[in-house]
N, C-alpha and C positions, 0 to 999 in steps of 0.2 A: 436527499441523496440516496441512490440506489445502490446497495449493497449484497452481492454476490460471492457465497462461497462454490469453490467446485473443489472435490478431493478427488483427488487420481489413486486407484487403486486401493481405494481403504476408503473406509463412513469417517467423516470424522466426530468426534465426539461433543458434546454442546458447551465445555469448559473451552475448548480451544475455542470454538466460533464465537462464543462471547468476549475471550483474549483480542480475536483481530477484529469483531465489531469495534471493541474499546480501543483499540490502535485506530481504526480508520477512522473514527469521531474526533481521531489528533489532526489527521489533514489537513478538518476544514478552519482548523488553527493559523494554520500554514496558509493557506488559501483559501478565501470565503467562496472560490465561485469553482469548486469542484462538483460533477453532477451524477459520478457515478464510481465504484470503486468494486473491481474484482479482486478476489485472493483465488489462488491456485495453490494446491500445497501436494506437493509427489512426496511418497515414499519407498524409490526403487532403490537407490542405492546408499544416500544421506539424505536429510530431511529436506526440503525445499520448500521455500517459500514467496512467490510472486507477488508483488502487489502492480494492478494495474487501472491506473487513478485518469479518469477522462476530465478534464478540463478546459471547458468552453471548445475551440479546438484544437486540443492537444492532448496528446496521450503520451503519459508519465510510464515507465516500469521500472521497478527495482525488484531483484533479486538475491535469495542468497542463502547461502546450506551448510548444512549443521548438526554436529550429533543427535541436537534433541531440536523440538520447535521453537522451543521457548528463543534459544537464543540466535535461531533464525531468523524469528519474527522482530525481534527487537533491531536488529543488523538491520533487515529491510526495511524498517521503520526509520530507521536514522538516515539510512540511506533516500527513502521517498520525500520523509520532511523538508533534508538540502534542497532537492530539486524542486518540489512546490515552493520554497525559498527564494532558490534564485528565479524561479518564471515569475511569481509577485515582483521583486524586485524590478523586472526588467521590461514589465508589464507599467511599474507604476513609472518608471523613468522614461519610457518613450511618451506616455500621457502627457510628464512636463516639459517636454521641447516644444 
């Protein structure tokens, strides 16, 4: 899986990107056939942080901002796993017709 950080307006630091490496390694929990995962994280006016998760053809984003990172990333986190959740689901149910 190819994994990409990009930080808008600031470095970020190697404690965070090893936070959302270890979050994105949750994905392919969720879905075995993810092939590539961007984070985006701004810091202009609240923390932000994007995940943008390519799967076979489909592109996943979740979003979501927050005092600090921490609890952005965790927010987007729950938020990306539902949706690689429901497209498994619905992936594996049109299979069985």
């Amino acid at each position: 899986m190819k994994f990409t950080v990009t930080a808008r307006h600031f470095k970020a630091w190697p404690e965070l990107q090893d936070t959302l490496k270890h979050k994105a390694d949750q994905f392919s929990k969720a879905h075995p056939h993810i092939t590539s995962t961007e984070v985006v994280l701004s810091e202009e006016h609240d923390k932000e942080v994007e995940f943008i998760v390519h799967v076979n053809q489909h592109i996943l984003s979740s979003r979501d901002t927050g005092n600090d990172f921490d609890a952005a990333i965790h927010s987007a986190t729950d938020k990306m796993i539902s949706q690689l959740r429901k497209l498994r689901e619905k992936q594996s149910d049109y299979r069985r017709m």
